[in-house]
C-alpha positions as CSV (number, residue, x, y, z in Angstrom):
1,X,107.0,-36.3,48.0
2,X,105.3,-34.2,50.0
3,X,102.6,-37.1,51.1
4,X,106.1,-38.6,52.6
5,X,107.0,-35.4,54.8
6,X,103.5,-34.7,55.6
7,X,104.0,-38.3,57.6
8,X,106.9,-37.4,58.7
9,X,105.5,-34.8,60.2
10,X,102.5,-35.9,61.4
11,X,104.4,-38.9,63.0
12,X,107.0,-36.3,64.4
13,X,103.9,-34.5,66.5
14,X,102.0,-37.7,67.4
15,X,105.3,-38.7,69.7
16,X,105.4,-35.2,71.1
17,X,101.4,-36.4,72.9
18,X,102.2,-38.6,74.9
19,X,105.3,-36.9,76.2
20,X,104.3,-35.8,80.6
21,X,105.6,-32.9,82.0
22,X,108.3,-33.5,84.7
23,X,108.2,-31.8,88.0
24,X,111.4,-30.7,89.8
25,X,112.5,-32.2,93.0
26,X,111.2,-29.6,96.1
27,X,113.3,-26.7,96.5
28,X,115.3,-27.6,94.0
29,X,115.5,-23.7,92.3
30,X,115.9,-22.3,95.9
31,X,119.3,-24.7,96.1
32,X,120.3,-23.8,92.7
33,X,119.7,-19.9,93.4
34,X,121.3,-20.4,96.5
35,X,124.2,-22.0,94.9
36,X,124.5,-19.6,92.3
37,X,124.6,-16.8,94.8
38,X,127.0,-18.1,96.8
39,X,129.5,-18.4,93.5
40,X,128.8,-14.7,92.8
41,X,130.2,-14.0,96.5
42,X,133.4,-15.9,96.0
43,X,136.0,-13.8,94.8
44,X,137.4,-14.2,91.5
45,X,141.5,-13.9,92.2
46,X,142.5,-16.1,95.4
47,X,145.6,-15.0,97.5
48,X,147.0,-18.0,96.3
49,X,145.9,-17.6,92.6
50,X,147.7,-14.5,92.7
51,X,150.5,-15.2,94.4
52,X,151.3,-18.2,91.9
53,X,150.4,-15.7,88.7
54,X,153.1,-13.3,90.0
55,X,156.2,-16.0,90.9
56,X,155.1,-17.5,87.4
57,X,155.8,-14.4,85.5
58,X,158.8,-13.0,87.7
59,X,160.9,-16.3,86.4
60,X,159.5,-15.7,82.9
61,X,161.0,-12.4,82.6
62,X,163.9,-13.4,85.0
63,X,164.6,-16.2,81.7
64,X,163.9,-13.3,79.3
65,X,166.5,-10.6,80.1
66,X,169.0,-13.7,80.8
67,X,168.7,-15.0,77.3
68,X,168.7,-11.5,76.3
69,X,172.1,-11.0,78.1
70,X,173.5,-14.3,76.6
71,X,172.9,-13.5,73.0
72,X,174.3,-9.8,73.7
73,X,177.6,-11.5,75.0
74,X,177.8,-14.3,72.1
75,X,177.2,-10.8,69.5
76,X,180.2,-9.4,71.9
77,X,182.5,-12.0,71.6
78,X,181.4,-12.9,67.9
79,X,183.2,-8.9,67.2
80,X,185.8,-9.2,69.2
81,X,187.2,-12.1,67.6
82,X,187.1,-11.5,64.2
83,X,190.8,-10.3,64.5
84,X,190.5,-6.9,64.6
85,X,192.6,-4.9,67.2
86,X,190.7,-1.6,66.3
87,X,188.1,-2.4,69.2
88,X,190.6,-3.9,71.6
89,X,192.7,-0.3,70.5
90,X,189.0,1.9,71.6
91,X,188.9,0.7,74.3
92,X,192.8,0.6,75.2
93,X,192.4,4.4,74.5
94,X,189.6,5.1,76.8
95,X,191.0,3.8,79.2
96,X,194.3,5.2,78.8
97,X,196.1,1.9,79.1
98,X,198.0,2.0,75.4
99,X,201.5,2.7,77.5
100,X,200.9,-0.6,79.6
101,X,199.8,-3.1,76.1
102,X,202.5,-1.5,74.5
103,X,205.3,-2.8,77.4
104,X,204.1,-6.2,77.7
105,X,203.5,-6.9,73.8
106,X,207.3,-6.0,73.3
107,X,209.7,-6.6,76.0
């Protein structure tokens, strides 16, 4: 067993000889530093980026507080007609309209 890996092995390294160095092409590191520099410079949030990024969440919270408003309403209107007259009566009082309901309900 281990005659088998030290062949492995030792056929593993003899490939690794007769691999040759490869040089780069000329100034290829100055381009790529260059390059890399010039990335560094840019800025990270464009005008446009931004611009986009605030629009996007403006109509996200625009949708929010409008589905927000619609379930409040169906809640509202869920209460309101269950058949009870005590709210319709609450709000009758606070607005000291009892006198009017109470004319046009029974003529």
């Amino acid at each position: 067993m281990t005659q088998v890996n030290s062949d492995n092995t030792s056929d593993v390294l003899k490939s690794i000889e007769g691999i040759k160095k490869v040089s780069a092409p000329d100034f290829f590191y100055t381009r790529l530093r260059a390059r890399m520099e010039k990335e560094t410079d840019a800025p990270i949030f464009k005008k446009g980026n931004l611009k986009s990024a605030f629009i996007f969440s403006g109509l996200v919270l625009l949708v929010l507080i409008n589905m927000l408003v619609l379930f409040k309403n169906n809640e509202d209107i869920d209460t309101l007609s269950t058949g009870d007259n005590d709210n319709i009566q609450v709000v009758a009082n606070d607005y000291h309209i009892n006198n009017f309901l109470q004319t046009d309900l029974n003529p």
